[in-house]
C-alpha positions as CSV (number, residue, x, y, z in Angstrom):
1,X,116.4,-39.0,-74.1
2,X,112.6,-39.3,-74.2
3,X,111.1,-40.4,-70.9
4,X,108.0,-39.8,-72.3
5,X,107.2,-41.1,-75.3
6,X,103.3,-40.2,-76.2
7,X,100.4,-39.3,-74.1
8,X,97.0,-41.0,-74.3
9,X,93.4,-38.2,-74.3
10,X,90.9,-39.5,-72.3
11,X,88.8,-36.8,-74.5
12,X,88.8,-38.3,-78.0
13,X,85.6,-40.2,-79.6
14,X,84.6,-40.8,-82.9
15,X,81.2,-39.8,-84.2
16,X,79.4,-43.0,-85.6
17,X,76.1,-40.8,-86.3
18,X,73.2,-42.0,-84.9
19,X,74.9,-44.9,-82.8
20,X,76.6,-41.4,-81.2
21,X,80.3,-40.9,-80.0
22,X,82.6,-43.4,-79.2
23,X,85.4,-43.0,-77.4
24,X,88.8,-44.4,-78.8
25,X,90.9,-42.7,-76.5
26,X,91.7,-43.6,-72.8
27,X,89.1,-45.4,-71.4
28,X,87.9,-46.5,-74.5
29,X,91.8,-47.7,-75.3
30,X,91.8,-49.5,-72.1
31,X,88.6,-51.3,-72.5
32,X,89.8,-53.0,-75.8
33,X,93.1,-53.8,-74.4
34,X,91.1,-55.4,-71.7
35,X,88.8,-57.3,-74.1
36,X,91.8,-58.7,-76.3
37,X,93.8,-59.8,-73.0
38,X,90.6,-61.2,-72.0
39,X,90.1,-63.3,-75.4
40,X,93.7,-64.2,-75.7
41,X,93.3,-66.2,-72.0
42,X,90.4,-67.8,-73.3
43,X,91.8,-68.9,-76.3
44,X,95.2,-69.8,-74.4
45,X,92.8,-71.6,-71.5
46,X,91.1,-73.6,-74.7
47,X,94.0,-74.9,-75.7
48,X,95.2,-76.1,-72.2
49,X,95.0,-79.8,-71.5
50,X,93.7,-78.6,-67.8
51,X,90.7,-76.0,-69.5
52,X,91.4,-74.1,-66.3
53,X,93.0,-70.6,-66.5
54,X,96.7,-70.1,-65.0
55,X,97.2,-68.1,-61.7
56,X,99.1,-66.0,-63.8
57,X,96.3,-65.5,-66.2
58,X,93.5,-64.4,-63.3
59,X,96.5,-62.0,-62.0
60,X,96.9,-60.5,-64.9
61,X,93.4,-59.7,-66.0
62,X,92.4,-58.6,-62.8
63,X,95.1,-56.4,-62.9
64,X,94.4,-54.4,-66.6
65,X,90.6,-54.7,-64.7
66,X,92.1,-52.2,-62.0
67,X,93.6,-49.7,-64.5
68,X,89.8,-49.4,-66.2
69,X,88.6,-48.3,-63.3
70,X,91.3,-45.8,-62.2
71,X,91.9,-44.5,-65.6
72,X,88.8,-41.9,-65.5
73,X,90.1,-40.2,-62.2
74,X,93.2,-38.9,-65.2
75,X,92.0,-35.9,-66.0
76,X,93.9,-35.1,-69.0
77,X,96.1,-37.6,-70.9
78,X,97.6,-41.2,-69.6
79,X,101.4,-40.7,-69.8
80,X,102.8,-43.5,-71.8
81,X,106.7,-44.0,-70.4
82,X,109.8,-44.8,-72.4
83,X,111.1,-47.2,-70.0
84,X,107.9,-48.9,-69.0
85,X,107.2,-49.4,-72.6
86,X,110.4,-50.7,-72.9
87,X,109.9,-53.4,-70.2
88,X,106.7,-54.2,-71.5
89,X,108.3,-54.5,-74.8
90,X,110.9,-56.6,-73.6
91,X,108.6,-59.1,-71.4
92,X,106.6,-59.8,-74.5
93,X,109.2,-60.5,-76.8
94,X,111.1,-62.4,-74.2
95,X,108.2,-64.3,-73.1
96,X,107.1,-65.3,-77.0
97,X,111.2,-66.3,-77.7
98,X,110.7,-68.7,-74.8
99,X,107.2,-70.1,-75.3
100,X,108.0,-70.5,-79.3
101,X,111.1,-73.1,-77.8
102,X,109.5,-74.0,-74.9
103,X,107.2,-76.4,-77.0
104,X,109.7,-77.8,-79.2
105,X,111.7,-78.8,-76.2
106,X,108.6,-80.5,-74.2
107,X,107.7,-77.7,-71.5
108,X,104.2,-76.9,-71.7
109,X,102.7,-73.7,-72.7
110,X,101.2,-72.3,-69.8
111,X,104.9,-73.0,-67.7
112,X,106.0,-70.0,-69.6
113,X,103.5,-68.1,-69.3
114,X,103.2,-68.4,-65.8
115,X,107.1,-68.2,-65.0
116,X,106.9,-65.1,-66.7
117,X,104.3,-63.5,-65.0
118,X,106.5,-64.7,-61.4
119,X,109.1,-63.1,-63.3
120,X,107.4,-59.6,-63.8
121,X,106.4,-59.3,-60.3
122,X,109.5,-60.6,-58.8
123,X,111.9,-58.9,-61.2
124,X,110.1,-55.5,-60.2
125,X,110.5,-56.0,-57.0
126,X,113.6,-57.2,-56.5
127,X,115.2,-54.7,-58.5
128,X,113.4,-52.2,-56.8
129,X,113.9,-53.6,-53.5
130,X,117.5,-53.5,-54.3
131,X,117.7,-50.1,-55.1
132,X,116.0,-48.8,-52.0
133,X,118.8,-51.1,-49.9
134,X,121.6,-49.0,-52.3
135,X,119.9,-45.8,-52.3
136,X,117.4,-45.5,-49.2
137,X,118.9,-42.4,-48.0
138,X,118.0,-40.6,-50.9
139,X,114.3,-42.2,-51.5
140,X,113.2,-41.3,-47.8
141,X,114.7,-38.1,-47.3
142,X,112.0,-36.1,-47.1
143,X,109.2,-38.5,-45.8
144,X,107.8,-37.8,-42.7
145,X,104.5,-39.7,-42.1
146,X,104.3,-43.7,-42.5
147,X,102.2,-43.1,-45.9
148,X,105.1,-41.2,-47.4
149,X,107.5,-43.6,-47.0
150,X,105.5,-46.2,-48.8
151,X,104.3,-43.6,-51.7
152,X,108.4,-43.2,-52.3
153,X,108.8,-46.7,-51.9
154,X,106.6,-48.0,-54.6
155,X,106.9,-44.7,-56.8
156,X,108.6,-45.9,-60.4
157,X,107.9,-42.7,-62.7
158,X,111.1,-41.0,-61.3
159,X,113.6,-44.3,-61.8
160,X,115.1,-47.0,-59.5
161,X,115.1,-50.1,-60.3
162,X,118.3,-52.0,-60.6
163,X,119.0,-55.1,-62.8
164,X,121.0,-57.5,-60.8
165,X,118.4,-56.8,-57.5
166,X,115.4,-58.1,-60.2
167,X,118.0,-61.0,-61.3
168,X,118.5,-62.1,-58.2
169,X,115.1,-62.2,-57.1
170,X,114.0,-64.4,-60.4
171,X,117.0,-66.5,-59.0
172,X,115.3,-67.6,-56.4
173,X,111.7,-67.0,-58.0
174,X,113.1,-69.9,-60.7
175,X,114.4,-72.5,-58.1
176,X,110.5,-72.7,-56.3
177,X,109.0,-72.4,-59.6
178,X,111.0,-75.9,-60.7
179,X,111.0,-77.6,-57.1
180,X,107.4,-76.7,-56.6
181,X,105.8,-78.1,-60.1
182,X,108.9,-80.8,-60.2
183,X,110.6,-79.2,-63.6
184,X,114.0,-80.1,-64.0
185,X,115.3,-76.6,-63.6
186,X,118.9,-77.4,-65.5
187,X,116.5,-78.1,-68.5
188,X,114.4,-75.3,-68.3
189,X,117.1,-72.8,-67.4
190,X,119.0,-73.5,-70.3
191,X,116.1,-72.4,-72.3
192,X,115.0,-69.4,-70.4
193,X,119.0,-68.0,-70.5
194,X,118.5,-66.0,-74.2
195,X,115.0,-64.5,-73.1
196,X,116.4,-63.2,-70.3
197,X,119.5,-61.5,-72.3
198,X,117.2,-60.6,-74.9
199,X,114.6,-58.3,-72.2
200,X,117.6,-57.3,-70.9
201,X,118.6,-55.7,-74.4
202,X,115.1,-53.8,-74.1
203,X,115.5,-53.2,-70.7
204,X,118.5,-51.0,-71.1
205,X,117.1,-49.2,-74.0
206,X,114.9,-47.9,-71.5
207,X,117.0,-46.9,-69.4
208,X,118.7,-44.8,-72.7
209,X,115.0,-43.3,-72.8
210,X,115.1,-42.3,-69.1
211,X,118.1,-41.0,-68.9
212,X,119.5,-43.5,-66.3
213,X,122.9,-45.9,-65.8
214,X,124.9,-43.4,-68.0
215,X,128.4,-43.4,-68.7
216,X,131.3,-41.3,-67.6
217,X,133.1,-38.5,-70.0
218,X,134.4,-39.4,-72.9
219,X,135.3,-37.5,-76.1
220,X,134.9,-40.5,-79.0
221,X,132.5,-39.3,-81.9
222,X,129.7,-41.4,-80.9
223,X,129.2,-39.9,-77.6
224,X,126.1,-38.4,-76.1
225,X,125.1,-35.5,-74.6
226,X,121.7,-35.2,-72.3
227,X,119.2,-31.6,-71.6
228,X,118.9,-29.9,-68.3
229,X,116.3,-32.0,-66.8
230,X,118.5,-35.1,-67.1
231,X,120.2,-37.2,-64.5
232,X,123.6,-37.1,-66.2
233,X,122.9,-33.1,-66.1
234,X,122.5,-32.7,-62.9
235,X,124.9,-34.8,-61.5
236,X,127.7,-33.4,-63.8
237,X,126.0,-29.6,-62.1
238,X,126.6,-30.8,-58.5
239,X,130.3,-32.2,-59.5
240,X,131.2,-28.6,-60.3
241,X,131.7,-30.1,-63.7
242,X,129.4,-27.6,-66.0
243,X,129.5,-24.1,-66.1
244,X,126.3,-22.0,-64.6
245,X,124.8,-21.1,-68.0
246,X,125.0,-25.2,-69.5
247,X,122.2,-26.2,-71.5
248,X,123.2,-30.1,-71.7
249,X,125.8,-32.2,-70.1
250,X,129.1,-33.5,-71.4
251,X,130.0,-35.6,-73.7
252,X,129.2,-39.4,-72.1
253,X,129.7,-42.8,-72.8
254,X,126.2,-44.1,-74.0
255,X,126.8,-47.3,-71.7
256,X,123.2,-48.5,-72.1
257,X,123.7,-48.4,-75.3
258,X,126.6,-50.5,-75.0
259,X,124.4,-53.0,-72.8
260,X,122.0,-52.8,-75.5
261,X,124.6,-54.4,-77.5
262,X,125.7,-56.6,-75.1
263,X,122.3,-58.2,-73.9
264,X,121.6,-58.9,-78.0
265,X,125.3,-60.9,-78.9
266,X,125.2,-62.9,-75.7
267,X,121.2,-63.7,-76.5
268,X,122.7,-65.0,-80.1
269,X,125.4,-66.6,-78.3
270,X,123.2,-68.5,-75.8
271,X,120.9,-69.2,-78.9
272,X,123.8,-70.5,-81.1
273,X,125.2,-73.0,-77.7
274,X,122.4,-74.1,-77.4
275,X,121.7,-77.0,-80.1
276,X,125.5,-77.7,-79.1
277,X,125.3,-77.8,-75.1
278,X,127.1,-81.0,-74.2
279,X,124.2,-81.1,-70.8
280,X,121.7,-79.6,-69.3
281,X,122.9,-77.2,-67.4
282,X,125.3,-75.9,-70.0
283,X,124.1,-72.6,-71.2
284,X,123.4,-71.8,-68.0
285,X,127.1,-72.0,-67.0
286,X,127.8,-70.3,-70.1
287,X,125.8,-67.2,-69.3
288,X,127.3,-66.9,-65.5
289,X,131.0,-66.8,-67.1
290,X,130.2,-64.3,-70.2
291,X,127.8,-61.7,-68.7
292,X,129.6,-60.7,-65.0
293,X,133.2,-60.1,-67.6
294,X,130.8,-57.7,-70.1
295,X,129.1,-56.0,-67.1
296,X,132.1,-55.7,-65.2
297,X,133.6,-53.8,-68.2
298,X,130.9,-51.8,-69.1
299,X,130.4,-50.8,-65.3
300,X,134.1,-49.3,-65.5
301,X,132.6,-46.7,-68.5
302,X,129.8,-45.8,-66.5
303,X,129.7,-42.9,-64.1
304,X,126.5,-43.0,-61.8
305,X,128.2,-44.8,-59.7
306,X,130.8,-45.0,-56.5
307,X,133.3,-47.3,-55.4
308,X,132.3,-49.5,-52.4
309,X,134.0,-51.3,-49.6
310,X,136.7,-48.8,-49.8
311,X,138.0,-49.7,-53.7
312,X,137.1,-48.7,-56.9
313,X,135.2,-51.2,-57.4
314,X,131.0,-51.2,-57.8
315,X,128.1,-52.6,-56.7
316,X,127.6,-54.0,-59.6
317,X,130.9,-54.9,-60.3
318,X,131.2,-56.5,-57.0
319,X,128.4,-59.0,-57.7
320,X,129.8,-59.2,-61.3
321,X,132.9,-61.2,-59.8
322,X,130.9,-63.2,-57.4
323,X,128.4,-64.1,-60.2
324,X,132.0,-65.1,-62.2
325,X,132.8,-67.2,-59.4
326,X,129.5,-69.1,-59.2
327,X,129.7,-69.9,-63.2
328,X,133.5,-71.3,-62.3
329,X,132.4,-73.3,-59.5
330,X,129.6,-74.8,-61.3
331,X,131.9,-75.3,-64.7
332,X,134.3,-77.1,-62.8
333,X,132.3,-78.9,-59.7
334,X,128.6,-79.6,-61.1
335,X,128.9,-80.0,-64.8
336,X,130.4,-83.6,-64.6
337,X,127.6,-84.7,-62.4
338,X,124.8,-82.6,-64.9
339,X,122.4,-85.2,-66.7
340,X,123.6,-85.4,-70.4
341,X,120.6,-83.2,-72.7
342,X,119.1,-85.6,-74.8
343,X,118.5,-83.5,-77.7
344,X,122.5,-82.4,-77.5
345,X,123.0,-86.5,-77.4
């Protein structure tokens, strides 16, 4: 568990002599992260048959523009997190899987770019969105004025963000993508389908770093055990399951490991189906019938989380078997009727 990996001094400088100090440290950091975003839209923009820059592109730079200016009000260090990092991590390699395909099969450049900034901000959101819906009760409980209950909503360094509330949210985020720039979205989501498992792989590596989605007791020799100021810790201190002078928790499945694991085979797979889909339309089918069976096992290691509706059964596992339905459905009803992929004829 590291939910912090390194911090960034906003103190450092180097000494150039007479040119005086520089600083190469916080703001300094920030400034040349700016710059190289800045000359990597350029050069993406001169390469553009439009030689306009993307929405996505604008966004984005304002953004790191934003985090200049706020940056000096740190007084100290900038904490750099393990699971942020992660999702950064895992948008960029994602992103650069896609792109590196998207131009072999036709798509242009800047549609992947652009999906994947839609992506970022919807996936946050709707995971996050989804998480307050599940766990409201806890977020709000001690807000009292209308400004508190907005801090807790939009405060990530303490966790809550939940996979399938970001997946469903791209969901929908893909169909206007495709209906509003006239992609055909069978085409397109076929290729997207191992970036997706692949920041997912990333993704829950994070969530190893935080501390978060962790399994239930087990005693098998690669199990893990987390310190005092862990989730797993202190939910396994409210259960009545540790004794009053515990230093870490039990023995626990590492189940984001295991989705680690997971989110990396079913990338290969959908990699590997790929050159073989009969249609368009086919990996995508493919992914909706292996993932909800995977997550619905590894959700019966885990133990962060209840039964609902009165069974056993989880959230997550709940939407597991309606997600398995969908992939049946569209296996058996829409794949006769999908155009046949050229490339796979």
């Amino acid at each position: 568990m590291r939910p912090i990996l390194f911090r960034i001094p906003l103190d450092g400088s180097l000494n150039l002599g007479p040119l005086g100090q520089v600083p190469v440290f916080g703001f300094g950091l920030l400034l040349g992260v700016w710059l190289a975003v800045g000359l990597f839209f350029w050069f993406r923009t001169r390469r553009s048959d439009s030689g306009l820059p993307a929405t996505g592109d604008l966004v984005t730079y304002g953004v790191f523009g934003l985090a200049i200016l706020f940056a000096p009000k740190v007084t100290s260090s900038i904490p750099v997190f393990g699971y942020g990092m992660m999702m950064c991590l895992g948008f960029v390699f994602a992103t650069m899987l896609a792109s590196h395909r998207a131009t072999r099969a036709g798509f242009p450049l800047e549609t992947i770019w652009d999906l994947t900034f839609l992506f970022l901000v919807g996936g946050v959101g709707g995971a996050r969105l989804y998480y307050l819906i599940q766990h409201g009760d806890r977020v709000f409980s001690k807000c009292q004025a209308a400004s508190d209950y907005l801090t807790a909503a939009i405060w990530l360094p303490d966790g809550g963000l939940v996979f399938f509330g970001g997946l469903i949210a791209n969901a929908i985020v893909f169909w206007w993508f495709c209906r509003s720039r006239k992609l055909d979205g069978w085409k397109l989501g076929d290729l997207i389908v191992p970036s997706v498992f692949l920041g997912m792989a990333f993704g829950r590596f994070g969530c190893f770093l935080y501390g978060c989605c962790f399994g239930d007791r087990c005693d098998l020799p690669w199990a893990v055990e987390f310190p005092e100021v862990s989730m797993v810790f202190k939910s396994q201190m409210d259960r009545g399951f540790l004794a009053a002078d515990a230093t870490v928790s039990l023995p626990i499945h590492p189940t984001q490991l295991y989705s680690v694991i997971d989110g990396v085979l079913l990338c290969w797979l959908t990699l590997a189906y790929y050159p073989i889909r009969a249609r368009d339309g086919s990996v995508i089918t493919l992914a909706l019938l292996t993932y909800p069976i995977t997550r619905f096992f590894i959700e019966r290691l885990r133990g962060d989380e209840m039964g609902m509706f009165g069974s056993a059964l989880t959230s997550a596992q709940w939407i597991s078997l309606t997600m398995l339905a969908g992939g049946i459905a569209l296996a058996v009803l829409r794949a006769p009727l999908l155009k046949r992929s050229a490339s796979a004829a």
